[in-house]
C-alpha positions in Angstrom: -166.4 -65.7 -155.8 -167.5 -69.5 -154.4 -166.7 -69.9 -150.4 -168.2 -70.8 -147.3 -170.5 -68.9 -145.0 -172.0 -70.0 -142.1 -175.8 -69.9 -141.7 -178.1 -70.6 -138.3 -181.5 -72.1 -138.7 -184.0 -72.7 -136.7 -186.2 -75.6 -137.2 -189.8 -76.4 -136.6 -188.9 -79.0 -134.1 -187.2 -76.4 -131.4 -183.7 -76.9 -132.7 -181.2 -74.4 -134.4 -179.0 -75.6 -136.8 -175.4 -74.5 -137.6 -173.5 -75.1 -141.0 -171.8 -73.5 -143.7 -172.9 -73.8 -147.2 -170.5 -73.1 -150.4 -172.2 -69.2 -151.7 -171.3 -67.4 -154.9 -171.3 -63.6 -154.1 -171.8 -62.5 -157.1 -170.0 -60.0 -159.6 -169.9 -56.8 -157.5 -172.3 -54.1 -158.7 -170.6 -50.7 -159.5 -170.7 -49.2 -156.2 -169.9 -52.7 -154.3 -166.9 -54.5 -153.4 -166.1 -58.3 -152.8 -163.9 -58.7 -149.8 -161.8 -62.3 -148.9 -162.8 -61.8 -145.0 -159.3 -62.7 -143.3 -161.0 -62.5 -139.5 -164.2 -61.2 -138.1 -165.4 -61.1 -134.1 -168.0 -63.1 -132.3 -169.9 -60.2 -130.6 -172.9 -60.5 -128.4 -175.4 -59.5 -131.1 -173.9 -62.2 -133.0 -174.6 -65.2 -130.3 -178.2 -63.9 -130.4 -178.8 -64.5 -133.8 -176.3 -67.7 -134.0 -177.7 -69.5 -131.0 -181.4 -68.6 -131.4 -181.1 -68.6 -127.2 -180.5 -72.0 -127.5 -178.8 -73.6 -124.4 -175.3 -74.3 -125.6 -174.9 -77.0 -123.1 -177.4 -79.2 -125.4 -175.2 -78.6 -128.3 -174.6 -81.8 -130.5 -172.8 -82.6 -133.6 -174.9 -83.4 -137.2 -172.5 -83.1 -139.6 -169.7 -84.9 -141.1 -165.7 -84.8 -141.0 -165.3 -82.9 -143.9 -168.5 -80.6 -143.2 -169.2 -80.0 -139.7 -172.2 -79.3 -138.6 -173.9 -78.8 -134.9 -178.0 -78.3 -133.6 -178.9 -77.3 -130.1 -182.0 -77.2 -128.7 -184.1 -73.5 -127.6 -185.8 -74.1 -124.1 -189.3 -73.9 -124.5 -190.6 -71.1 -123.1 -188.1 -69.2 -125.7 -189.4 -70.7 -128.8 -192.4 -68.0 -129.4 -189.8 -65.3 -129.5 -188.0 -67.0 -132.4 -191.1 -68.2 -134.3 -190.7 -66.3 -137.2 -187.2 -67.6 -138.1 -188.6 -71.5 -138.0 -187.2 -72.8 -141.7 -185.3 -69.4 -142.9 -181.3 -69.5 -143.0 -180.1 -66.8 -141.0 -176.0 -65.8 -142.4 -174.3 -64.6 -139.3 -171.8 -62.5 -138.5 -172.2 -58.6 -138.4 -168.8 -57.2 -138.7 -165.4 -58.6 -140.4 -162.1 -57.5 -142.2 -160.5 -58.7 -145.3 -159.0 -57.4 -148.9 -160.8 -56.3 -151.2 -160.4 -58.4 -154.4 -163.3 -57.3 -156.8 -164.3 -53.7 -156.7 -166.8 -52.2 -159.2 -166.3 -49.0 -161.1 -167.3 -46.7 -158.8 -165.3 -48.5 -156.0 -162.2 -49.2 -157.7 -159.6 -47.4 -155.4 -160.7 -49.7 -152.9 -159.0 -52.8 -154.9 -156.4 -54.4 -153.1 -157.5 -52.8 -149.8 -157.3 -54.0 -146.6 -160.9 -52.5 -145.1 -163.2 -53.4 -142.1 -166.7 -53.5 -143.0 -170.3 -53.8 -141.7 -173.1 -56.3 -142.9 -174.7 -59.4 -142.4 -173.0 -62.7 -142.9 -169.5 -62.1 -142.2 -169.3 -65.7 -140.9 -167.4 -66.5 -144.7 -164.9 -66.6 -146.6 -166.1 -63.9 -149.2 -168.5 -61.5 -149.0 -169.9 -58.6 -151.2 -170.9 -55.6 -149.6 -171.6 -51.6 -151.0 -168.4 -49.5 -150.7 -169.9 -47.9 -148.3 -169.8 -49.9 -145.7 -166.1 -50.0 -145.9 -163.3 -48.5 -143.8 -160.0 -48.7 -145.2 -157.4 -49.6 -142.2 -154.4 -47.9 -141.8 -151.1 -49.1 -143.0 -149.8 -52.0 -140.8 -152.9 -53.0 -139.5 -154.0 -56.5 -140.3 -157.4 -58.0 -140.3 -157.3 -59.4 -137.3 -156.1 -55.9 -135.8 -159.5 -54.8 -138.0 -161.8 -56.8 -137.4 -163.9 -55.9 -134.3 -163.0 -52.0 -135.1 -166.7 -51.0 -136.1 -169.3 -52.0 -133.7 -167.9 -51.7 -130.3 -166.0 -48.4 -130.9 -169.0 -46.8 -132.4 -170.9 -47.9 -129.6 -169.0 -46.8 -126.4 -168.3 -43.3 -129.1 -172.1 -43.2 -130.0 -172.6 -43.5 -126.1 -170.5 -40.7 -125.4 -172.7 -38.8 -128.1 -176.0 -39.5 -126.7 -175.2 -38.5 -123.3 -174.0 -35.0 -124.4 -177.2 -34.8 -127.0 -179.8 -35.7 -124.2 -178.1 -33.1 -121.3 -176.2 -35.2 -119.2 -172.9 -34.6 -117.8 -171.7 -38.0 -116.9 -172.8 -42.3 -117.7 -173.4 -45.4 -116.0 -172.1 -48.6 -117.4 -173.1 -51.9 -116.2 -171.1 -55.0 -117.2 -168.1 -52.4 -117.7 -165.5 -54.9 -117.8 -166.6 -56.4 -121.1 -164.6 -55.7 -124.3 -166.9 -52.4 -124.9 -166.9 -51.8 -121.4 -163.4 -51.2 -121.4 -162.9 -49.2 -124.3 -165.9 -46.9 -123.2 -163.3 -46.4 -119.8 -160.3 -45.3 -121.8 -162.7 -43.0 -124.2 -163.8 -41.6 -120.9 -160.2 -41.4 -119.4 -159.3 -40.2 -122.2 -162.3 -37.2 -122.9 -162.3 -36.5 -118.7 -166.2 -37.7 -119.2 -167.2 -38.9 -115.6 -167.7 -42.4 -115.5 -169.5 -44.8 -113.3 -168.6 -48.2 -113.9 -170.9 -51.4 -112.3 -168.9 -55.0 -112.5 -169.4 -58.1 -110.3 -166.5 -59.2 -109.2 -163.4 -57.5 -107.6 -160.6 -58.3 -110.4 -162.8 -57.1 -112.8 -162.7 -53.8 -110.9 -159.1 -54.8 -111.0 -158.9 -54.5 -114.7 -160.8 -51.0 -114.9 -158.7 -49.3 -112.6 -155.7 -50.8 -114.2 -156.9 -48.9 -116.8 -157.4 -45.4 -115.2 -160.8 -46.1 -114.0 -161.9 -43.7 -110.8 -165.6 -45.1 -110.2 -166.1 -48.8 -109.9 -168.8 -50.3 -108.1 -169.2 -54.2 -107.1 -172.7 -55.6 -107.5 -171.7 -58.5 -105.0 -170.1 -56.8 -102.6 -172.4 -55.9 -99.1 -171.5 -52.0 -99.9 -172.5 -51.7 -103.1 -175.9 -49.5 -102.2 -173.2 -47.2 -100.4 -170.5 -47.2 -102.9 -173.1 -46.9 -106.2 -174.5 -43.7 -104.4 -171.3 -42.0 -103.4 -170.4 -42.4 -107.4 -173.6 -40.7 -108.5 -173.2 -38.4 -105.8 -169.8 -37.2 -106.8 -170.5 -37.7 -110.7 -174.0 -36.4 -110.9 -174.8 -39.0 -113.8 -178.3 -39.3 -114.8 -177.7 -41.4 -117.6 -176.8 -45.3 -117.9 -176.3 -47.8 -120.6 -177.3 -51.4 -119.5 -176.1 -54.4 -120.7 -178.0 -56.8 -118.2 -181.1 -56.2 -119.5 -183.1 -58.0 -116.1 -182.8 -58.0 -112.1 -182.9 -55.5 -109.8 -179.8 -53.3 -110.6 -182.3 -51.0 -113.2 -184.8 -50.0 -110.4 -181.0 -49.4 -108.2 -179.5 -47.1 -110.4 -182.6 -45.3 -110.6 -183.1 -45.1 -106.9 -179.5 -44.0 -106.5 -180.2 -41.5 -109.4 -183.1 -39.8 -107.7 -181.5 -40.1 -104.1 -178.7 -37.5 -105.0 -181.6 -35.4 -107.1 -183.5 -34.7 -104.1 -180.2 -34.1 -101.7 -180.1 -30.8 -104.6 -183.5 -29.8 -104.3 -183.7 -26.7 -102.6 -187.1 -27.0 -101.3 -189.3 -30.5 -100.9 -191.6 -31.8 -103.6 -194.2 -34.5 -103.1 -193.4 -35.3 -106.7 -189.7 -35.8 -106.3 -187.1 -34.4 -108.2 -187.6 -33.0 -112.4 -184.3 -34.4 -113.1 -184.2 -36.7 -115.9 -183.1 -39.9 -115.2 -182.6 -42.2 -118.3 -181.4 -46.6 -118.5 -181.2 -47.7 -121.8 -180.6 -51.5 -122.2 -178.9 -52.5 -124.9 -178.0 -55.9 -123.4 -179.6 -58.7 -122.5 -176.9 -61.2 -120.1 -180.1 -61.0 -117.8 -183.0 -62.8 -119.0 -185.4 -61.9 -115.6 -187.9 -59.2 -115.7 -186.3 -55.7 -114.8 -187.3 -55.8 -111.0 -187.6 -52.3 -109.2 -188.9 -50.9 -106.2 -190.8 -47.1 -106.6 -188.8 -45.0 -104.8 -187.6 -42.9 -107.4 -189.8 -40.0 -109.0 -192.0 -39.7 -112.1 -189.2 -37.6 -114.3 -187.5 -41.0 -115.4 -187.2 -43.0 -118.5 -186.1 -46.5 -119.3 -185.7 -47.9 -122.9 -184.2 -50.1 -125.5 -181.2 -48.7 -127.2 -179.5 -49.6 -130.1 -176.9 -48.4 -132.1 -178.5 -48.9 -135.9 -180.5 -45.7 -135.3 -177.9 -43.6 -134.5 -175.3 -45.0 -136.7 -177.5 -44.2 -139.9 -178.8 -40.6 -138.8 -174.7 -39.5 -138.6 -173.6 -37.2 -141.5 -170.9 -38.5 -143.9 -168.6 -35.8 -141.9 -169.3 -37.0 -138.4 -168.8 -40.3 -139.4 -165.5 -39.9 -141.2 -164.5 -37.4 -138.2 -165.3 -41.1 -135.7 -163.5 -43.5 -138.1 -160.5 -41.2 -138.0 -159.8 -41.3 -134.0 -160.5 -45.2 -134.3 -158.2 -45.8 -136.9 -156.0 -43.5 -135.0 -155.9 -45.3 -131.9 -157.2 -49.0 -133.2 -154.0 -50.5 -131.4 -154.6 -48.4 -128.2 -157.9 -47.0 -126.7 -159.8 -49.4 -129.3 -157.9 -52.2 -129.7 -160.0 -55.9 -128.5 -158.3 -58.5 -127.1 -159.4 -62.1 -128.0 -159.4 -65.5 -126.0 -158.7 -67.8 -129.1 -159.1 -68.0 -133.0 -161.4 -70.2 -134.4 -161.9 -71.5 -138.2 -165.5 -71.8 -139.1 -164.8 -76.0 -138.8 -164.3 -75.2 -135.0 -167.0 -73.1 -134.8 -169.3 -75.4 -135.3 -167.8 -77.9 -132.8 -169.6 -78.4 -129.4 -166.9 -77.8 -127.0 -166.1 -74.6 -128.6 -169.4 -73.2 -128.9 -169.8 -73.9 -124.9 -166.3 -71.8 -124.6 -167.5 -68.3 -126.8 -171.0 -68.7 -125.8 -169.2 -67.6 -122.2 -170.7 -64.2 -121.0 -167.6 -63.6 -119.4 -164.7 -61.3 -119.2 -161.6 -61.8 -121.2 -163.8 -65.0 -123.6 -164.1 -62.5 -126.8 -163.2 -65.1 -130.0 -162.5 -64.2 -133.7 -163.4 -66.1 -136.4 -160.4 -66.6 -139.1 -162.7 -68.0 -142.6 -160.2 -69.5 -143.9 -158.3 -71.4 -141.5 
């Protein structure tokens, strides 16, 4: 099947370039299916590879009416980290939903399907993928409805997993109010998981508690020390997921971490507390270096985390047992809420990529291929 996918190439010259090319998928193999992509989300992981951390402000048109095309330029301190892309198209997009219209012989009963799916390039029209990497929806749920109901709600679920796997009773969240953020909260709401949830601005605290939120702390409010330690005091969490990825608020959650620890110590150590304190990032809105200030212990552990990893070490049970709550509640506690829906022609417009380029709350798009 001939459509249009959208590719993001960097060049030699410290531009990326964004177009869309007409790509035959292909016959699909016996265990693969060919799926018209009705909508798929512009998640953060997505921007990364799209934009190449090119500033989107520098973003100009290249193409023509009838086959739009846009390059912006990467900063130069930025342009080692992307080196190895220079003159390979990238296809973008990591997650979509769609019919199935081809389906080989071992994937037949897929035919006809409406399915979310996982894999790279979901930027198109038509894309073939293994069987496996499709979830049928449920009945009355359309593609749109589908579309971002993979990544996030394996992530905020996989989160959940990892703190119970590693010993800890309770999470941190930073950037909570984000689409994941939120979902993560209802999970939690929902599971009576203690919850600590970092934000910057008072209405998005707003939003949480809306939502049955009880800890929400305000990075830019004079308090926040105070209120961040009362949170981990009365949740005992040892444990936080970071989406910031730079700045100080690493080295303060740790702090705040060991502070409590030691208030539990029956006796005093020189060495601090042995509770194991643990930040993964798995976001980078932050581009600083983490900054931090020793005043926690030597029992403490920060690292990247990703959800790849733990997504492909899950049994074929576990994961059918996660893809049956979330297609159980994909209207509810993991349903996403987008800002606009964009064809892949107004993708590759300037003024929109400077509105989903936003790392702000409430600004998730959804790409619609065939629009």
């Amino acid at each position: 099947m001939i459509g249009r996918k959208l590719f993001s190439l960097v060049q030699a010259d410290g531009a990326v370039a964004l177009y869309t090319e007409e790509v035959d998928t292909g016959p699909p193999a016996a265990d693969e299916v060919v799926v018209r992509i009705g909508a798929a989300p512009v998640n953060p992981s997505d921007l990364l590879l799209l934009l190449a951390t090119a500033d989107p402000a520098t973003a100009r048109s290249t193409g023509t009416a009838d086959r739009p095309a846009m390059q912006a330029t990467i900063p130069a301190h930025q342009r080692a980290t992307v080196a190895p892309r220079v003159g390979i198209p990238m296809p973008v997009g990591n997650e979509g939903a769609g019919t199935v219209i081809a389906a080989g012989a071992d994937a037949a009963h897929l035919l006809g399907k409406t399915v979310a799916c996982l894999g790279r390039g979901m930027f198109a029209q038509y894309i073939r993928v293994p069987a496996a990497a499709c979830h049928v929806l449920p009945d009355g749920v359309s593609a749109a409805q589908g579309a971002a109901s993979l990544i996030n709600p394996l992530t905020a679920l996989m989160m959940v997993e990892v703190m119970g796997a590693e010993g800890h009773g309770a999470l941190v969240h930073t950037a909570a109010a984000s689409s994941l953020g939120q979902m993560l909260n209802r999970i939690c709401v929902e599971d009576g998981v203690p919850l600590v949830n970092i934000v910057r601005r008072q209405d998005q605290a707003d939003l949480l508690r809306n939502q049955g939120a009880r800890h929400v702390c305000i990075t830019s409010e004079a308090d926040f020390p105070a209120r961040l330690l009362e949170a981990l005091d009365e949740t005992g969490a040892t444990i936080a997921f970071d989406a910031i990825g730079g700045g100080p608020l690493i080295g303060q959650l740790l702090d705040g971490m060991e502070t409590v620890a030691i208030r539990r110590l029956p006796h005093y150590s020189r060495y601090g507390s042995m509770t194991r304190k643990t930040v993964y990032i798995y976001g980078l809105l932050d581009s600083r270096p983490i900054q931090y200030h020793r005043g926690f212990d030597f029992s403490w552990n920060v690292a990247g985390w990703l959800l790849t990893p733990y997504f492909e070490a899950l049994s074929k049970q576990r994961l059918a047992e996660l893809w049956h709550r979330i297609s159980a509640q994909l209207t509810t506690t993991f349903a996403t809420r987008f800002a606009d829906t964009l064809s892949l022609d107004e993708m590759l417009a300037p003024v929109a990529v400077e509105r989903y380029a936003q790392k702000a709350t409430g600004r998730k798009f959804l790409i619609a291929p065939h629009a």
